[in-house]
N, C-alpha and C positions, 0 to 999 in steps of 0.2 A: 504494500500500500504506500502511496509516494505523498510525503507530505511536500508542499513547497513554504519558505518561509524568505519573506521580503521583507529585508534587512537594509532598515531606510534609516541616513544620516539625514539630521535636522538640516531647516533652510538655513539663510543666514540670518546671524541675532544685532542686536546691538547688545554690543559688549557691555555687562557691567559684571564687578565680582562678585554676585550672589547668584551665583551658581543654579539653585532652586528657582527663582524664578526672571529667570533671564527670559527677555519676551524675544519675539523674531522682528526681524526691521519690516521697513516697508515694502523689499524685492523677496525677503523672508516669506510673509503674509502670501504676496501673489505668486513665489513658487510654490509654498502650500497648499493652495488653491488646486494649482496645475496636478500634485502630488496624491491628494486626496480623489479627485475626480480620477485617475488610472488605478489606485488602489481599487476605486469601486468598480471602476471597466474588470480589471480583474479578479471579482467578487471573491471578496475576503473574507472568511469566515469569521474571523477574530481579530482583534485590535488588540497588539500588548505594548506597552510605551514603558520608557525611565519615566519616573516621576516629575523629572526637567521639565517645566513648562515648556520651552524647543524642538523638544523629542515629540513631547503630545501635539501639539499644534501645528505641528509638520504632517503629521497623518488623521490628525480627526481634530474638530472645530472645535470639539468640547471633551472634557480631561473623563465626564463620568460614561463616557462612549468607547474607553478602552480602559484595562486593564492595568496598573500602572506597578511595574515587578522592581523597584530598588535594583537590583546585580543588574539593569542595565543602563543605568546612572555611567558618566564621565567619569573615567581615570580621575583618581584623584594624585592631582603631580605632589601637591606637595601642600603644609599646613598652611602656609600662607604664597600671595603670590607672587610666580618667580620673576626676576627681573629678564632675565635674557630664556627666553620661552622657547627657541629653538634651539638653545645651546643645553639646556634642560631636557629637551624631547632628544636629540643628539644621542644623550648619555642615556636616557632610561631604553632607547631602541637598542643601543649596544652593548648593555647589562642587562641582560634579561632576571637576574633577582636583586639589581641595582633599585632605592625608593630615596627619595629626596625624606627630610625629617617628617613626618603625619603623612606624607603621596603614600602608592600604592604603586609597587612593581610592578612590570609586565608580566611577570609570570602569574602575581595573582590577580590585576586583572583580567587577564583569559582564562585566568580557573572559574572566575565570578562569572565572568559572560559564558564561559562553554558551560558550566552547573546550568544557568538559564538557560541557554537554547535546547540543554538537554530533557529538562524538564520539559520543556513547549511541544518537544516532537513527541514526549509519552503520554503528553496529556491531550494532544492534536491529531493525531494519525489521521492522514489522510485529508487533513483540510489544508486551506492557504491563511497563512498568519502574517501579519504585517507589523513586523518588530519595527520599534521608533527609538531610536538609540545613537550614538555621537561617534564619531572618526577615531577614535582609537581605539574604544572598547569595540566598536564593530570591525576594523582591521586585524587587532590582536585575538579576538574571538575566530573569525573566519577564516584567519592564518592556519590557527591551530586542525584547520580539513585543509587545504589549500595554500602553499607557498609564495602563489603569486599575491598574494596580502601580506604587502611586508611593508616596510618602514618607507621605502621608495614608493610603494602604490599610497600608500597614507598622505604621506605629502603632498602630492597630483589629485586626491581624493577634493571633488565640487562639492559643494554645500547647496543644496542638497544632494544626494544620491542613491538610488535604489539598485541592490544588487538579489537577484531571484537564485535561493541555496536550495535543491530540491535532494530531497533525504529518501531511500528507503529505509525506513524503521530510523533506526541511528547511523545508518550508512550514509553518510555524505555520497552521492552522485555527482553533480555541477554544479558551477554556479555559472551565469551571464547578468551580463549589465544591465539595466533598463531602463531605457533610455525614457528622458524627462521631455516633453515636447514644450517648447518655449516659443 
């Protein structure tokens, strides 16, 4: 039985450091728009979102419309925020159980994100599920089936982005892109 799961990174936000309720801008808003309307061309059985205001808003208009699972919340880099942010992404890509003071490794965020996805496919079989989640925990999760998700695909990764992982049982299969029409 082939489950598919659409593994969608948030549009873009305007930045601010509260994490939890970072909203999307105004090119945010109307890719999510674009994002939402293909979700439901591809009737989606289930909506599961980070709690990230971002992450939900990217895929459904309204937060009590999906599911909203903590493990796949943002890499947390570090307790407070770092000053040189790709010199920080740098090092935590090339130490895999390297963690800035209160961040979280890459090794344990893909344990966090692969515990989640794994759960979705025991409890989904067979349906399509539209995960709403951020650029490194959806890189470092999808890595962990698939090598071409690495620290070089991360960087090039658009804001927004939809990648389609289709599973028998817990057997990863494929994944392809899917593409956003603008």
């Amino acid at each position: 039985m082939l489950t598919t799961l659409y593994v969608v990174r948030h549009a873009h936000t305007i930045y601010t450091p509260d994490e939890q309720n970072r909203t999307l801008s105004e090119k945010g808003y109307n890719d999510a728009k674009i994002v939402q309307t293909l979700l439901a061309d591809e009737k989606i059985d289930t909506y599961i979102s980070s709690p990230y205001r971002r992450a939900w808003e990217t895929i459904v208009s309204d937060a009590s419309t999906a599911m909203l699972d903590e493990r796949l919340r943002e890499r947390q880099v570090a307790a407070d925020p770092v000053k040189d942010f790709q010199g920080a992404m740098d090092r935590l890509w090339s130490q895999e159980e390297y963690a800035f003071p209160g961040g979280e490794s890459n090794k344990n965020a893909r344990a966090r994100g692969l515990t989640a996805f794994q759960d979705i496919l025991a409890s989904y079989p067979g349906k399509r599920v539209a995960i709403g989640t951020h650029g490194n925990l959806m890189v470092l999760t999808m890595g962990h089936y698939d090598n071409q998700f690495d620290y070089t695909f991360w960087k090039q990764l658009p804001m927004p982005a939809i990648w389609k992982l289709t599973f028998d049982g817990q057997q990863y299969l494929r994944a392809e892109s899917v593409s956003i029409r603008k």
